[in-house]
C-alpha positions as a printed NumPy array, in Angstrom:
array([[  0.   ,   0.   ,   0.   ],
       [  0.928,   3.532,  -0.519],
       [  1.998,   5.761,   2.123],
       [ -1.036,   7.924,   1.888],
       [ -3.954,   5.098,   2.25 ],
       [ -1.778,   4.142,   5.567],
       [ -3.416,   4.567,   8.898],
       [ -0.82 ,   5.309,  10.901],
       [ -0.861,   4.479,  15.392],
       [ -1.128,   8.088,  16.472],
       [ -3.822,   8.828,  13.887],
       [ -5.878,   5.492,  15.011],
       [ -5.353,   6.624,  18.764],
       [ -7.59 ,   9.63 ,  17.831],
       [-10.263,   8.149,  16.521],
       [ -9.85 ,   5.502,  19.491],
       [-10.5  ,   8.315,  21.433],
       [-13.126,  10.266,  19.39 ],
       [-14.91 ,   6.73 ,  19.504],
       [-14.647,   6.199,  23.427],
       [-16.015,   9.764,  24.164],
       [-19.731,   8.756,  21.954],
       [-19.999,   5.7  ,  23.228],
       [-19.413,   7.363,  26.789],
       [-22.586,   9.082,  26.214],
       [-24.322,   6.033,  25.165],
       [-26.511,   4.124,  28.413],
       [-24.843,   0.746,  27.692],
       [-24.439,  -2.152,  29.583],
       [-20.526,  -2.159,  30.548],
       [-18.19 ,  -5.033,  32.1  ],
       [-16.445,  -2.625,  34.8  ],
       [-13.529,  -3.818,  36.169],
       [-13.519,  -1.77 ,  39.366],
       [-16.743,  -1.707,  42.043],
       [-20.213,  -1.385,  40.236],
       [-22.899,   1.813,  40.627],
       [-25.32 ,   1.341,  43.164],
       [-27.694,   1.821,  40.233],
       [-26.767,  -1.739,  38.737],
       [-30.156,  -3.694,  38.895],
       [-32.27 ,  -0.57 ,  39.884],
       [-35.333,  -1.601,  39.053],
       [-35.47 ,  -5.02 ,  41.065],
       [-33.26 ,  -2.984,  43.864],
       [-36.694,  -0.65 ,  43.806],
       [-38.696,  -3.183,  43.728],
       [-37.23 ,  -5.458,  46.701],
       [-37.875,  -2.184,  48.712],
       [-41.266,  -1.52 ,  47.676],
       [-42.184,  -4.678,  48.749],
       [-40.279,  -4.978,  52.044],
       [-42.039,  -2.121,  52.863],
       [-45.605,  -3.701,  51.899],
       [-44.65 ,  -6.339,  53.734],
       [-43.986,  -4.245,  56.969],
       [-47.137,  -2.451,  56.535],
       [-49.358,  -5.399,  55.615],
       [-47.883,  -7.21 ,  59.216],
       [-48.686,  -3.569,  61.377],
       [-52.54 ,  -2.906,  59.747],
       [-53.683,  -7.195,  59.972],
       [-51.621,  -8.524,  62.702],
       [-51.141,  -6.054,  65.23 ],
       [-54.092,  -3.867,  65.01 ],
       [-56.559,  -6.661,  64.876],
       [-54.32 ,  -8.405,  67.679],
       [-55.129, -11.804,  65.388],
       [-52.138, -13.118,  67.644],
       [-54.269, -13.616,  71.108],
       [-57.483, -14.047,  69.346],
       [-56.562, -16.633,  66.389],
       [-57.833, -20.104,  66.349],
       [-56.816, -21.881,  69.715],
       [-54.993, -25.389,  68.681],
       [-53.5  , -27.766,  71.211],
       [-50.277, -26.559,  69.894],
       [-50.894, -22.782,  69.819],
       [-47.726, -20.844,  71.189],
       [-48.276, -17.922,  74.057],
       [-47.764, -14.417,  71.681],
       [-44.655, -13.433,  72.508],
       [-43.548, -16.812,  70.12 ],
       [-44.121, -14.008,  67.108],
       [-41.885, -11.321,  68.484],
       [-39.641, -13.138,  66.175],
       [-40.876, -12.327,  63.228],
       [-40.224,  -8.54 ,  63.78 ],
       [-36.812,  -9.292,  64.734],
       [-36.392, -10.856,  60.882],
       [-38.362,  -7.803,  59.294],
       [-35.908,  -5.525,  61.468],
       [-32.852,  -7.582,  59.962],
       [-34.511,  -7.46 ,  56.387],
       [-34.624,  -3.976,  56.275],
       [-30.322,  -4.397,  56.834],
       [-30.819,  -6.597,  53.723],
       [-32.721,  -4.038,  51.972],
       [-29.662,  -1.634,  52.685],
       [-27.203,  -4.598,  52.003],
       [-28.33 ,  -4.756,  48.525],
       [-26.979,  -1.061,  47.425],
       [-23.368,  -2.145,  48.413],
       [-21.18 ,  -4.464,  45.828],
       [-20.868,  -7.804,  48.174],
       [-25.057,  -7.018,  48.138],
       [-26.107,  -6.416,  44.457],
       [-23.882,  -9.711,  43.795],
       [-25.85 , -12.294,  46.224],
       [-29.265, -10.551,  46.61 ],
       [-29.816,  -8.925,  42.939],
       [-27.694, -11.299,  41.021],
       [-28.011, -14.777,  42.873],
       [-31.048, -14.019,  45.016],
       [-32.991, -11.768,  42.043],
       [-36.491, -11.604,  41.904],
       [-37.189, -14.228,  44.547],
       [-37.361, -11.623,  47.236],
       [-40.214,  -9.589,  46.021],
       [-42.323, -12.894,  45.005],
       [-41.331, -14.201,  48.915],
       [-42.854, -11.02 ,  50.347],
       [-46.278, -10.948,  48.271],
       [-46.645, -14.563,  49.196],
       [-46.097, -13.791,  52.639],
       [-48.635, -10.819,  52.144],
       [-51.167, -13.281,  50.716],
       [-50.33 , -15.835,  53.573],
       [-50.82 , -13.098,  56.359],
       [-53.99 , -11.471,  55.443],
       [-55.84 , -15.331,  54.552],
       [-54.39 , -15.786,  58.116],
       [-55.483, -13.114,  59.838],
       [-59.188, -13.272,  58.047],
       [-59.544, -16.83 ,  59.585],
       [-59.015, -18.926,  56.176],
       [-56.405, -21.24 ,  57.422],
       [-56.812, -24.019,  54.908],
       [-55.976, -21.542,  51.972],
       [-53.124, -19.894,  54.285],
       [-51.429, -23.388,  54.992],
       [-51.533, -23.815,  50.93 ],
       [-49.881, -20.541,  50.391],
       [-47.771, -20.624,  53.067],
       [-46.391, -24.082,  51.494],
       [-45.263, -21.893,  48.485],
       [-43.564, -19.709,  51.19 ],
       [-41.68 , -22.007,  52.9  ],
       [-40.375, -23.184,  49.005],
       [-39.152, -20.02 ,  48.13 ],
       [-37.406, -18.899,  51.28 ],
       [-35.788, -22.18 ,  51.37 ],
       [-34.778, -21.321,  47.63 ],
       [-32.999, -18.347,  48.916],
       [-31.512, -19.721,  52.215],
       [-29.697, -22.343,  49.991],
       [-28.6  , -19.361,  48.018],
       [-27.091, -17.58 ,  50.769],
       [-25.641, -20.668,  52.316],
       [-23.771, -21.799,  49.089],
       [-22.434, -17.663,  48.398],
       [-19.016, -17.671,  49.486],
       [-18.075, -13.735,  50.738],
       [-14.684, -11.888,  50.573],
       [-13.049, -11.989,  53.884],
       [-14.012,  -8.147,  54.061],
       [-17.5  ,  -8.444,  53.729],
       [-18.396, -11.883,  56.082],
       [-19.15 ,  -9.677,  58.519],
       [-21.947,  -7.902,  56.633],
       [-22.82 , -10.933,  55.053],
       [-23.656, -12.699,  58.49 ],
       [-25.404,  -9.698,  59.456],
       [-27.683,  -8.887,  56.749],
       [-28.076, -12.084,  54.782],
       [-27.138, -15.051,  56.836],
       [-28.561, -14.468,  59.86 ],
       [-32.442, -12.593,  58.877],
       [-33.205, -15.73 ,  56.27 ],
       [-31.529, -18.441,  58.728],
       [-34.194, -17.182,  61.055],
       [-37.255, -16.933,  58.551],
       [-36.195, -20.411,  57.417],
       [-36.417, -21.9  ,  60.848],
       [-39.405, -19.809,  61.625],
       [-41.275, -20.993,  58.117],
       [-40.768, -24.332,  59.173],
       [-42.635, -23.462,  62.66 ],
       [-44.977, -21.443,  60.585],
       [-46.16 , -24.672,  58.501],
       [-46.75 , -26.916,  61.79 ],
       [-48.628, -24.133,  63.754],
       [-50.708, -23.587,  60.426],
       [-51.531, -27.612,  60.04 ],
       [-52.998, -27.292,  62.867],
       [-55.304, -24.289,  62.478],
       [-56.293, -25.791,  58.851],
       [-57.101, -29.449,  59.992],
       [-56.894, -29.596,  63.426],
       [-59.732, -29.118,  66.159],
       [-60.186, -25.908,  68.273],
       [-59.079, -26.267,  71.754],
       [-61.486, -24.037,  73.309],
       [-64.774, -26.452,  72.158],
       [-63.095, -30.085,  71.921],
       [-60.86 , -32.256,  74.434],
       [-57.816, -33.58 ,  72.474],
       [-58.364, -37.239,  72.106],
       [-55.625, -39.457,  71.348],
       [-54.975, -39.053,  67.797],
       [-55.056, -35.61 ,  68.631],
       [-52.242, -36.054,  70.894],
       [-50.512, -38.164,  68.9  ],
       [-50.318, -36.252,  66.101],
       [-48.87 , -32.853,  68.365],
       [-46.495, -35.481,  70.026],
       [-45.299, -36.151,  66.142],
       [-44.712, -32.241,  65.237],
       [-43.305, -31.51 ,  68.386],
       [-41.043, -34.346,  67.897],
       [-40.56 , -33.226,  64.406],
       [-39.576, -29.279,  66.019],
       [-37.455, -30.481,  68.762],
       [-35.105, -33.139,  66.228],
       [-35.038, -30.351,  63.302],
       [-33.579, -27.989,  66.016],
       [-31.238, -30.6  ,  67.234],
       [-30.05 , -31.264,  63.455],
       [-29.754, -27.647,  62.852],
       [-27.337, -27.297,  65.762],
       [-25.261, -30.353,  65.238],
       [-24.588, -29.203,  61.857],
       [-23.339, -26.062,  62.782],
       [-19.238, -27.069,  62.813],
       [-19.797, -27.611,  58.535],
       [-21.645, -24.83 ,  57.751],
       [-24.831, -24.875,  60.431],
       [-27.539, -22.661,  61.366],
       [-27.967, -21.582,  64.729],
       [-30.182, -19.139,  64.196],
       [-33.183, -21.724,  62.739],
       [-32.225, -24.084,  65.781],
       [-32.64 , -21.004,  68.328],
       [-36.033, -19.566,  65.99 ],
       [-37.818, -23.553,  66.5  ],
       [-36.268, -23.701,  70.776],
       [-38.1  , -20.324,  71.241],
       [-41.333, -21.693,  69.52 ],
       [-41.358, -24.544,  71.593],
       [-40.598, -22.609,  74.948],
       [-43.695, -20.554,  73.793],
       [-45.745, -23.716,  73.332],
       [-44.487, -25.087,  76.501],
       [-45.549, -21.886,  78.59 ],
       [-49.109, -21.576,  76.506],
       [-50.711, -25.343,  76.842],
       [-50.874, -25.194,  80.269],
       [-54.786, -27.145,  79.902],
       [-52.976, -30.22 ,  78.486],
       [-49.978, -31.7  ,  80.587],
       [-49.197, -34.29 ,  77.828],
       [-48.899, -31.151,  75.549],
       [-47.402, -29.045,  78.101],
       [-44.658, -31.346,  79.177],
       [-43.694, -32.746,  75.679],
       [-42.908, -29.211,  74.775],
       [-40.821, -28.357,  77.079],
       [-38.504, -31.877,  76.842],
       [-38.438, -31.396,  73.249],
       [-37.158, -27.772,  74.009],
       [-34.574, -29.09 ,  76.573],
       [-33.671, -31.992,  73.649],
       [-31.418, -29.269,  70.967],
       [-30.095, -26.691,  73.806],
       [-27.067, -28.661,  74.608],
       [-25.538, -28.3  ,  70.981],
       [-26.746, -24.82 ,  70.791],
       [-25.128, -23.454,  73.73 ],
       [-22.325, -25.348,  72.543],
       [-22.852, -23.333,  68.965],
       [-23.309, -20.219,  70.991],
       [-20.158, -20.732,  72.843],
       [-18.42 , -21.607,  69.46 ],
       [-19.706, -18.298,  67.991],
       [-18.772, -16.222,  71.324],
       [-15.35 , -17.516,  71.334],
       [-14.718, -16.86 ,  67.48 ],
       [-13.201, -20.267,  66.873],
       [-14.429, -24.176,  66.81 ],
       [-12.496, -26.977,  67.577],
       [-13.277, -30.596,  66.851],
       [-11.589, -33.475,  67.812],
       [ -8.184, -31.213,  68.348],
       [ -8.629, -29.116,  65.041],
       [ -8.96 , -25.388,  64.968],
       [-10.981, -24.54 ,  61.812],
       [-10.793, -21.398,  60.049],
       [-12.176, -18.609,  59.628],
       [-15.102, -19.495,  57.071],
       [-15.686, -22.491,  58.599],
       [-16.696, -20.658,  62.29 ],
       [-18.4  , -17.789,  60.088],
       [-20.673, -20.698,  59.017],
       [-21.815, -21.484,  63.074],
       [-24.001, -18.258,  62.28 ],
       [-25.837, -20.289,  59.533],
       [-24.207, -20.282,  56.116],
       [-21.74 , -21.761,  54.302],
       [-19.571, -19.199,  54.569]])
């Protein structure tokens, strides 16, 4: 080629550069290689808000205002009130999450991983609440049954997200630790519910045997899933589902005071999982686990605060 149809480097630098200040204008999806804008995934980011905050609402104007809590269907396994204290404790740790998700460690696990199972967990919970709180149990057990699938969806998401050493604090805060608890406290959800759907009202009928059979079986059921929770908690456990299903018993325990049976199998199968989780506790409290002589590190004692961490 001639010398004049040559493009020579400085000459294709400039239009390098003429090309890189248009396409700076442009709104287009870019790889960048430092932190991402907090206005990556807006619209779901918007969206998880908006609905964390229906959420909040719809639990203040049908739970607490109608005090559906004390004057719900009486079961033979009803817990005293205070049992559902919990649940504001994981609204007041989702509203970290809600913050969470604006930060880079965040928008990775709860827009990118997580994504648009948040919002459709909180209008199912919505639904679930306000059949609840209207009296329709058997429709609020089925709903709730899509609840517990989704938030176990997520947990598993959060447990299998492995976090930069700088952010496993957050990460335990904000994501570990609110949908351990809603996990555990879904599963308590579901048994308290089968009840109120299919079993008899305490106030009008004595509980026969089947009846106390059958609360024998889902206390069972609570106390071993709490024990399992906290013997798992060395590999990557989940204290705070053991502690959410120990506190829903101790509430059962203190409420059936007109059954013994009921009263009594409660609190053993309360008593049964509170060896391993003071022993998780302690494990937590003293930042380290050992087992069987081995220190492990420090993912592995991030994980006592249930995740895989």
């Amino acid at each position: 080629m001639s010398s004049g149809n040559r493009i020579h480097i400085p000459e294709l630098a400039i239009v390098e550069q003429q090309l890189e200040t248009v396409f700076a204008g442009l709104d287009l999806p870019q790889t960048h290689s430092m932190s991402s804008s907090w206005k990556d995934g807006i619209v779901l980011k918007i969206v998880n808000t908006l609905v964390y905050f229906c959420l909040l609402g719809s639990n203040i104007y049908t739970i607490a205002l109608s005090d559906i809590y004390c004057t719900g269907k009486e079961t033979y396994i009803t817990p005293a009130p205070w049992a559902f204290l919990i649940w504001s404790l994981i609204q007041l740790l989702l509203l970290g999450t809600i913050i969470y998700q604006f930060t880079d460690n965040g928008k990775t696990v709860i827009i990118d991983s997580i994504s648009w199972r948040f919002p459709l967990l909180g209008v199912l919970h919505i639904i679930y609440m306000n059949l609840w709180a209207n009296c329709h149990y058997i429709p609020a057990f089925i709903v709730l049954l899509f609840v517990s699938t989704v938030v176990t969806q997520i947990y598993r998401i959060v447990k299998e997200h492995n976090a930069p050493p700088s952010s496993l604090r957050d990460d335990l805060l904000f994501l570990h630790l609110p949908f351990s608890l809603y996990h555990g406290w879904t599963y308590v959800l579901l048994v308290l519910s089968l009840f109120e759907a299919f079993g008899v009202d305490a106030l009008t009928h004595t509980a026969g045997v089947w009846t106390k059979v059958f609360v024998f079986l889902n206390l069972f059921s609570l106390g071993v899933t709490a024990a399992v929770y906290a013997l798992w908690s060395p590999v990557g456990g989940d204290l705070p589902a053991s502690v959410a299903i120990v506190w829903s018993l101790q509430a059962i325990f203190e409420h059936q005071t007109g059954s013994g049976f009921v009263h009594w199998s409660a609190f053993w199968f309360s008593i049964l999982p509170f060896p391993w989780v003071l022993i998780g506790a302690w494990g937590v409290a003293k930042g380290n686990w050992s087992l069987g002589g081995v220190r492990l590190d420090d993912a592995e004692r991030a994980s006592l605060l249930g995740g895989g961490v």
